[in-house]
C-alpha positions in Angstrom: 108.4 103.8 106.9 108.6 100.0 106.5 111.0 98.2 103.8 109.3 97.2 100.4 109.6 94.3 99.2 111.3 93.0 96.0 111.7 95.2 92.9 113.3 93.8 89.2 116.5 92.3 89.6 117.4 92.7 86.4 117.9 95.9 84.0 115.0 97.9 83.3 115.4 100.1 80.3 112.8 102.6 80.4 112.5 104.9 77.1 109.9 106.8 75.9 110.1 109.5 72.9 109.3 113.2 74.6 108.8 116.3 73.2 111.7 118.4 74.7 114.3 115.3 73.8 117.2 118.0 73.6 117.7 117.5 77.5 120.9 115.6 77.2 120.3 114.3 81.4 119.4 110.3 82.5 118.9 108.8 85.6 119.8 105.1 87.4 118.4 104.7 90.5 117.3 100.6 91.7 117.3 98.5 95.8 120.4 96.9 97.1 119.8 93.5 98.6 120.7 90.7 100.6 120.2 87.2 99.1 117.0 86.9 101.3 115.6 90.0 99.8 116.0 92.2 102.9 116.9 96.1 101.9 120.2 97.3 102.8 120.5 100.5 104.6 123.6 102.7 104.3 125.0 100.5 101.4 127.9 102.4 99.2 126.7 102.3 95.4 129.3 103.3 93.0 129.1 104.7 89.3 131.6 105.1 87.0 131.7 106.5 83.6 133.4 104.4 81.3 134.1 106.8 78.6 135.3 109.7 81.0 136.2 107.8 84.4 134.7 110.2 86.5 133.2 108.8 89.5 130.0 109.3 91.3 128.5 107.5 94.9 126.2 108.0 97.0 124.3 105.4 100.2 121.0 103.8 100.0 118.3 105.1 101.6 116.1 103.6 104.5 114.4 101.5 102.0 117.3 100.3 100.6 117.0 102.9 97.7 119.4 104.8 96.0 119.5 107.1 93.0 121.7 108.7 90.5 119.1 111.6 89.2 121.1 113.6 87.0 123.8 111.8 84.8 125.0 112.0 81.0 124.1 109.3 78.6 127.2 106.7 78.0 127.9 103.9 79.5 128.6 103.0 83.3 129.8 100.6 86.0 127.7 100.3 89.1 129.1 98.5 92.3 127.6 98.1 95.6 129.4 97.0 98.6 128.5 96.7 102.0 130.5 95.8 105.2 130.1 91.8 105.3 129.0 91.4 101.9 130.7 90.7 98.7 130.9 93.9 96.4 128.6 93.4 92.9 129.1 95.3 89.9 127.2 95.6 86.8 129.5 96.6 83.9 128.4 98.1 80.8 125.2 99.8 81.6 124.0 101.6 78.3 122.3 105.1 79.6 120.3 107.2 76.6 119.5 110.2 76.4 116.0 110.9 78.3 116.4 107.3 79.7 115.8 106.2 83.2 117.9 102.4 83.9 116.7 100.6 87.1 119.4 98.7 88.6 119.2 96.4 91.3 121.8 94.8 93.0 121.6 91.5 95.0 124.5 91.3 97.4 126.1 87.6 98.9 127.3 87.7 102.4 130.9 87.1 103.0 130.4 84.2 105.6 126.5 82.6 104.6 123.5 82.2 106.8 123.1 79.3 108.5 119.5 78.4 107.4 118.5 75.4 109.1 115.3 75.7 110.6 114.7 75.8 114.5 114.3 71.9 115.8 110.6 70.6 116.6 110.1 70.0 120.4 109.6 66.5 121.8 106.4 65.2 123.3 107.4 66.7 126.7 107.9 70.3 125.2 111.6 70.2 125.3 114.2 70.6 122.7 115.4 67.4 121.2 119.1 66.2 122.4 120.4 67.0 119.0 119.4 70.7 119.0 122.2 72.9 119.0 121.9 76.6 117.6 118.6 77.8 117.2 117.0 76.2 120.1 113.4 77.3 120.4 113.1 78.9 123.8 111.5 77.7 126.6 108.1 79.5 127.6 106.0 78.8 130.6 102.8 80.9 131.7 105.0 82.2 135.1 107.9 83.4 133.0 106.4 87.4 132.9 105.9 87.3 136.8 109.5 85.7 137.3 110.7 88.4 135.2 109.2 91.2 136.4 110.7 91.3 139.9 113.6 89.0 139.5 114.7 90.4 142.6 111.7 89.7 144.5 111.3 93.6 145.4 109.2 96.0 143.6 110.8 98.2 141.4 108.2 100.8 140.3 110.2 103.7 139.0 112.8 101.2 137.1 109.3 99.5 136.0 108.4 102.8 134.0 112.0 103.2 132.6 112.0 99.9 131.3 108.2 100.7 129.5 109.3 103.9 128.1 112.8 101.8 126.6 110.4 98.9 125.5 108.3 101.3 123.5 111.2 102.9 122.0 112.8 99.8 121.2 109.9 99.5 118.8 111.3 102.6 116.5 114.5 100.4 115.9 112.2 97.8 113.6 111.5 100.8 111.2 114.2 103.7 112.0 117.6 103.8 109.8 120.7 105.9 110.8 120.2 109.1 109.3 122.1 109.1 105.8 125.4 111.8 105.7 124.2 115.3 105.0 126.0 115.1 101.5 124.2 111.7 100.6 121.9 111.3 97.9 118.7 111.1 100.1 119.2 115.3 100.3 116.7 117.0 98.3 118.1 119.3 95.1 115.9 121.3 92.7 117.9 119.5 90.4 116.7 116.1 91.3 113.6 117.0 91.9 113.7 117.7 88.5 115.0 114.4 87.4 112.5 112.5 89.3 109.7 114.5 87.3 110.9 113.4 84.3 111.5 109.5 85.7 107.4 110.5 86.6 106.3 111.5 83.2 108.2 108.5 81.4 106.8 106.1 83.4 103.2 107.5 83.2 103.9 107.9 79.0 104.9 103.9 79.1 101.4 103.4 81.0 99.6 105.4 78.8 100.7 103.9 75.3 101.0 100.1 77.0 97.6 100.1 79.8 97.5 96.3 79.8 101.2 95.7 80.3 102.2 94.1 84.0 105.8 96.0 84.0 104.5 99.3 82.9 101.9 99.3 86.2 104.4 97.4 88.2 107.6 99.9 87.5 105.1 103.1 88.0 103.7 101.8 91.4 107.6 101.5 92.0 108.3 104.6 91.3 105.7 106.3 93.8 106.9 103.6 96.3 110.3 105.6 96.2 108.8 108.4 96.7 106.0 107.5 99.5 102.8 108.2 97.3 101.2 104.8 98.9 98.0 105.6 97.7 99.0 106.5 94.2 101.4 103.4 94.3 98.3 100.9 95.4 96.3 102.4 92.6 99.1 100.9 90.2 100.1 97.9 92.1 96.4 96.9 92.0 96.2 96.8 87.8 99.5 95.0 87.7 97.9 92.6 89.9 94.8 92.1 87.8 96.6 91.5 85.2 99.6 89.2 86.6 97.7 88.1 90.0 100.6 85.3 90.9 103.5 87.7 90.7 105.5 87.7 94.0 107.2 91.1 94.2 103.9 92.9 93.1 102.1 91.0 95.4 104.2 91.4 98.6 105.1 95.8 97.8 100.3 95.9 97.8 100.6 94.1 101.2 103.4 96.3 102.2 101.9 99.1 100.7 98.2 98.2 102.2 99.7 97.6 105.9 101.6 100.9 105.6 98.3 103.2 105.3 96.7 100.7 107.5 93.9 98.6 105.1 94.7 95.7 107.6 92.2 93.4 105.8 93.2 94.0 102.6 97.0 93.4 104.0 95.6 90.3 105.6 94.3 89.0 102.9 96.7 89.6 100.1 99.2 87.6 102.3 97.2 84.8 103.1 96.8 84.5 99.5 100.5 84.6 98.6 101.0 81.9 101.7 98.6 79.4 99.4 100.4 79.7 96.6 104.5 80.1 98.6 105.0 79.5 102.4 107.4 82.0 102.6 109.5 83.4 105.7 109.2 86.8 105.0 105.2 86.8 104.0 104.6 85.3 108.0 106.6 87.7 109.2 104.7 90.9 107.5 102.0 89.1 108.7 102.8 89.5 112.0 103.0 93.4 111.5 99.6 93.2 109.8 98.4 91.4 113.1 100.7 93.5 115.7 99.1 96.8 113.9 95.6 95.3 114.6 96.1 94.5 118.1 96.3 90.9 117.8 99.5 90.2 120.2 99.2 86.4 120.4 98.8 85.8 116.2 101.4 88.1 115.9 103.9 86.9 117.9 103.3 82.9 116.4 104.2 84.6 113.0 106.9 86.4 114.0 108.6 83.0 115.8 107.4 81.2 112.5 109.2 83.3 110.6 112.4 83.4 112.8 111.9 79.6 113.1 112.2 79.5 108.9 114.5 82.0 107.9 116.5 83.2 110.8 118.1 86.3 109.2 118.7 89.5 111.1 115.2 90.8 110.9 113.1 88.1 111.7 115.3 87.6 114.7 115.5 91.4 115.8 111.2 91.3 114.9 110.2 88.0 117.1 112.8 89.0 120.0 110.7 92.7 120.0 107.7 91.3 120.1 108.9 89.4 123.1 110.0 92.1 124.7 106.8 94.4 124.1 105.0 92.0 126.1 107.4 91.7 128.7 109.0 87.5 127.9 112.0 88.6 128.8 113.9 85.6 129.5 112.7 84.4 126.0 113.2 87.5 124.7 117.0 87.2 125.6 117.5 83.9 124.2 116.5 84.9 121.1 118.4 88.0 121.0 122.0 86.4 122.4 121.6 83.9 119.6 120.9 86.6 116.9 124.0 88.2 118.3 126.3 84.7 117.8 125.0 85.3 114.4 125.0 88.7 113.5 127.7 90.0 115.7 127.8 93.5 113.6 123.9 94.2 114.4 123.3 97.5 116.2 120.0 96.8 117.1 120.3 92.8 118.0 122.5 94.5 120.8 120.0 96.9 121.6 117.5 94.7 121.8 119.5 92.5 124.3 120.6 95.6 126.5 116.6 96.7 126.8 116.1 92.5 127.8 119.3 92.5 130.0 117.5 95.9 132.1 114.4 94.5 132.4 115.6 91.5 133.9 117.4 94.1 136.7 120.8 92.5 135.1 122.3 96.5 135.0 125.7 95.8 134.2 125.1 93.3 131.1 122.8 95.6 129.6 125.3 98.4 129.7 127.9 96.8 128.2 125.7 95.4 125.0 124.8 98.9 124.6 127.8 100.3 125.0 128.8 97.8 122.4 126.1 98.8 120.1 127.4 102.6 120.1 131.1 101.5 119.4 129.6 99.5 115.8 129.0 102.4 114.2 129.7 106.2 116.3 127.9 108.3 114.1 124.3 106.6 114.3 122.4 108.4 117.2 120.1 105.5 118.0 122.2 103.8 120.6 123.5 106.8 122.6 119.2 107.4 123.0 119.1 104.0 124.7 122.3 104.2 126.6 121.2 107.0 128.0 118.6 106.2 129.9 120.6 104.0 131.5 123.3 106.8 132.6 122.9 105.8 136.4 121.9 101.8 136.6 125.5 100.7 137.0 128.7 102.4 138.7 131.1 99.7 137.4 130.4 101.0 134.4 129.3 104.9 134.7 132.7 106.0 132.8 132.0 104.0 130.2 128.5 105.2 130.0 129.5 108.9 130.7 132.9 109.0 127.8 130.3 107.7 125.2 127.3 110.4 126.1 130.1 112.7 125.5 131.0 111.7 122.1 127.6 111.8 121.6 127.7 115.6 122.3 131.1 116.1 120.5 129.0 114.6 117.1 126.1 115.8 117.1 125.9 118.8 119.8 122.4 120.2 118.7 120.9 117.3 119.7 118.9 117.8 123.1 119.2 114.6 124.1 122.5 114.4 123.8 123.4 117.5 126.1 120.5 116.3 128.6 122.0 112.6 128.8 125.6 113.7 129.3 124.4 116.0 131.5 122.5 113.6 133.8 125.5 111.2 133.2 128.2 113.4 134.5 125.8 114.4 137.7 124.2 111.6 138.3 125.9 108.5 136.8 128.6 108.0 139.3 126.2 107.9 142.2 128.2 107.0 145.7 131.5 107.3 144.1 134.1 110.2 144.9 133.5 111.9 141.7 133.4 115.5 141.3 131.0 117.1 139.6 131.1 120.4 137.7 127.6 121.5 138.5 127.6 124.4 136.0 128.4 122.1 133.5 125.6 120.2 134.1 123.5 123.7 134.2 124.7 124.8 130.9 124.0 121.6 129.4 120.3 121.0 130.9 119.6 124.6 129.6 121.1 123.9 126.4 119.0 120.7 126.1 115.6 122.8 127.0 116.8 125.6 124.3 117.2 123.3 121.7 113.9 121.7 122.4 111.4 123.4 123.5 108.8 120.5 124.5 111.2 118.5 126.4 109.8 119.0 130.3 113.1 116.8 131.3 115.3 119.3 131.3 113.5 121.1 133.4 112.6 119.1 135.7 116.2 118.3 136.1 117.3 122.1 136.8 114.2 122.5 139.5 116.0 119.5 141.3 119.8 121.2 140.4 118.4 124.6 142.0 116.5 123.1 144.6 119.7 120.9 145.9 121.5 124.5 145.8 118.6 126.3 148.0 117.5 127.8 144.9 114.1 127.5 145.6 112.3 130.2 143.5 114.7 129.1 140.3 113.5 125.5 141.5 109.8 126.5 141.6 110.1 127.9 138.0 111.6 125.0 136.5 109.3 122.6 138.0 106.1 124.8 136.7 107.7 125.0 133.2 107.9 120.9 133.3 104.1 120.9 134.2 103.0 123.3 132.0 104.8 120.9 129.1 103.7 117.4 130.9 100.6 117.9 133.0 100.9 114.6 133.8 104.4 114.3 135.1 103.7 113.3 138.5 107.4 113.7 139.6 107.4 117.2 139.2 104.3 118.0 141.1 105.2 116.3 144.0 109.0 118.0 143.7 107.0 121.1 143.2 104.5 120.6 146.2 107.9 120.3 148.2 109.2 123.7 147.1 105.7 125.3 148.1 106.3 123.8 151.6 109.6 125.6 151.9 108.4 128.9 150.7 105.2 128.5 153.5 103.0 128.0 150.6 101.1 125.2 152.1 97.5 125.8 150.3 99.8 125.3 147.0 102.3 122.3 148.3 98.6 120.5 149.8 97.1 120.9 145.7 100.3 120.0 144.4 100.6 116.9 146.6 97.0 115.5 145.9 97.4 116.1 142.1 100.9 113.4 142.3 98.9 111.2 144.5 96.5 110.8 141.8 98.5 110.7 139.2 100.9 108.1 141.1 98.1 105.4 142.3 97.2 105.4 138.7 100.2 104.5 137.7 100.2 102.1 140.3 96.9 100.4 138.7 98.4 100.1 134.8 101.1 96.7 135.4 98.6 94.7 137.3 96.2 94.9 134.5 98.8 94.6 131.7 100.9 91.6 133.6 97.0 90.0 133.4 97.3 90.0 129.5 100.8 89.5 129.1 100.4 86.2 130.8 97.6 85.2 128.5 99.9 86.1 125.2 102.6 83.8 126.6 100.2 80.9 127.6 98.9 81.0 123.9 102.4 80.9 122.5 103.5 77.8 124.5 100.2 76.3 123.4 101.1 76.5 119.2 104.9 76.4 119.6 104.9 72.7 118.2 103.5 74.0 114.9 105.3 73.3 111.9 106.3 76.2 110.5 
């Protein structure tokens, strides 16, 4: 789900007389924030009871959230930290009985942003002689076709690798590491309770105040925080009528509108906040609005607008995807290596320039950025996902590639992927090196990867090719039919299959087996010519409004 925008930053104190006011239990829950209003994932919030000194925490959510849902009245201390950040605290937090406190925290980075805008370009479309960091790169209508065979060979089966990782890269803009098991974020009967009563306070301060902005406002909150979007614009929408210039309300309906996909209603809520603040962060939701409606070209001028005006983390990490998605890769790396100079702790900035690095055919640079990514943070799955794909592009680095698909197996080892990756990594990933392999390793772990998913055709496409190296052929046979029967379309498999027939003297079945691949493969064949057509046209269009002021 996509990051809301801005909630109170201030203390909220929400208390409504009830009927059953004997319940002794209170709640705080509010956003943590950076100073441009981004949502911080994975931040440590701390509460401590001042009267008793016991100490509660817990990590904010993938929308920056966090709650405390079942706490004593008295009075607290809430802190937030987060690594690079300076740690806030908000002393003295009076908590009543039946009450539930909002409190948001807006954290200052350690080292701050440099926020100078990217430089205009001259009349000859390059970058001013006094242009140093944020250099806006340079694009020209022949960078997709330089970039698709840099090495002036066709590359079709790297070609579908690199689509698959440019589509996956896309999950990274929305995706958060998944929270600790003993985090907040797990569901209790206890808070579910809690957040029933936060429910029916806020509704009661509706009720008794209909025409107040913060009642509305702080209810469409609520169901925000707990993904009722519908129920949230509903809310949202009679704060608006009533306070039609207020920024945070304004931005959470356009969030709120692009997330169950009322485009034009997204659109236009924007463009309306834009006349009254040219904001950063309004051009870049605007290029999701525009991305989710298929317009590639608006998109990806909002996306660099925004980059160009505020280049935090985000806008950086969004305007390199976009980039990427439509196959600018040289750009796409520019941007990405100079959000990396700036953000050297960002996961995904790395990732992002690892999937750039690979489409470029550059194998060994986009191994070690991954690898990099994996070692900022161990325990988030995300960039193991990436790396592995990559298990067998380079064999300078395969050990590298192979001792971090293991840890990725010793953390979390009922994770498919993980067993299938190191598998393919230990079999395949030192290819033409004297390495030996333990081939029933690489069994048990393919067959563990297809047990603990069963609609993974990978796996078992991988052990038809294990069995059919080992002579194996009516294990191989079974394997490959299991990977068709899960991907019809997995034109590998047929034509592995098709080969297996032939062995076994079961021509009429290798010659159907062998037509169906060669239909699906001259398909495939057909899909970049078209698409390298409109990728060129995107990247025309960008060079063409690049002089724009933002």
């Amino acid at each position: 789900m996509r990051n809301f925008g801005y909630t109170i930053f201030s203390f909220l104190f929400l208390t409504v007389p009830v009927a059953h006011s004997q319940d002794d239990v209170a709640s705080i829950l509010g956003t943590v924030r950076d100073q441009s209003g981004g949502l911080l994932t994975g931040a440590e919030v701390t509460l401590r009871n001042d009267e008793t000194s016991a100490v509660m925490s817990t990590v904010t959510s993938s929308q920056g959230r966090y709650l405390f849902g079942s706490i004593r009245a008295g009075v607290y201390t809430a802190s937030a930290e987060f690594a690079g950040f300076h740690v806030s605290s908000h002393p003295e937090i009076m908590v009543n009985h039946q009450q539930a406190v909002v409190v948001d925290f807006e954290l200052v980075r350690e080292n701050p942003t440099d926020k100078r805008t990217l430089p205009e370009q001259g009349q000859n479309g390059l970058p001013f002689h006094n242009a140093d960091f944020y250099d806006v790169p340079q694009f020209r209508p022949g960078a997709l076709e330089g970039s698709l065979d840099p090495g002036g060979y066709s590359t079709p089966g790297r070609g579908e690798a690199s689509n698959q990782l440019l589509q996956d890269v896309v999950q990274l803009k929305t995706d958060a590491a998944p929270a600790e098991a003993n985090s907040a974020d797990k569901s209790t009967s206890t808070q579910n309770e809690s957040l029933d009563r936060i429910e029916f306070k806020l509704k009661e301060v509706v009720r008794l105040n209909p025409g107040s902005f913060e009642a509305n406002h702080n209810l469409g909150e609520f169901y925000i925080h707990q993904e009722k979007l519908a129920t949230a614009i509903q809310c949202l929408e009679r704060a608006r009528r009533i306070n039609p210039s207020d920024y945070v309300n304004g931005y959470d309906l356009a969030l709120a509108y692009l997330q169950t996909r009322n485009l034009s209603r997204a659109r236009q809520q924007i463009q309306e906040m834009l006349q009254r603040k040219d904001a950063a962060e309004l051009h870049n939701l605007l290029g999701e609005v525009e991305a989710e409606a298929g317009d590639s070209a608006t998109a990806a001028q909002e996306y660099q607008r925004a980059a160009q005006m505020e280049p935090n983390e985000k806008h950086l990490f969004d305007w390199g995807n976009e980039l990427l998605l439509h196959r600018a890769y040289q750009p796409a790396i520019q941007v990405f290596s100079r959000g990396v100079e700036q953000y050297p702790r960002s996961a995904k900035l790395r990732i992002g320039l690892g999937i750039a690095f690979y489409s470029r055919s550059q194998y060994d640079d986009a191994v070690q950025f991954l690898c990099a990514a994996v070692d900022l943070d161990p325990s988030d799955p995300r960039p193991y996902s990436f790396l592995g794909k990559m298990y067998d592009i380079s064999t300078t680095l395969a050990k590298e590639v192979t001792q971090r698909l293991s840890q990725f197996v010793q953390l979390y080892p009922k994770n498919a992927q993980a067993n299938y990756y190191f598998a393919l990594s230990l079999w395949k990933g030192q290819r033409g090196q004297d390495a030996q392999v333990d081939l029933h390793q690489v069994e048990a772990l393919l067959k563990t990867a297809a047990g603990l998913d069963s609609r993974l055709s990978d796996p078992h496409l991988q052990l038809g090719i294990l069995y059919a190296s080992q002579q194996k052929d009516a294990d191989a046979i079974r394997e490959y039919q299991m990977a068709i029967t899960l991907r019809p379309d997995l034109a590998d498999a047929h034509y592995r299959l098709g080969q297996a027939y032939q062995r076994t003297g079961q021509k009429f079945k290798a010659k159907q087996e062998m037509e169906i691949y060669s239909r699906l493969h001259n398909a495939k064949l057909t899909q970049p010519e078209r698409k390298r057509g409109e990728d060129r046209e995107l990247v025309s269009t960008v060079k063409e409004n690049r002089k724009q002021k933002p």
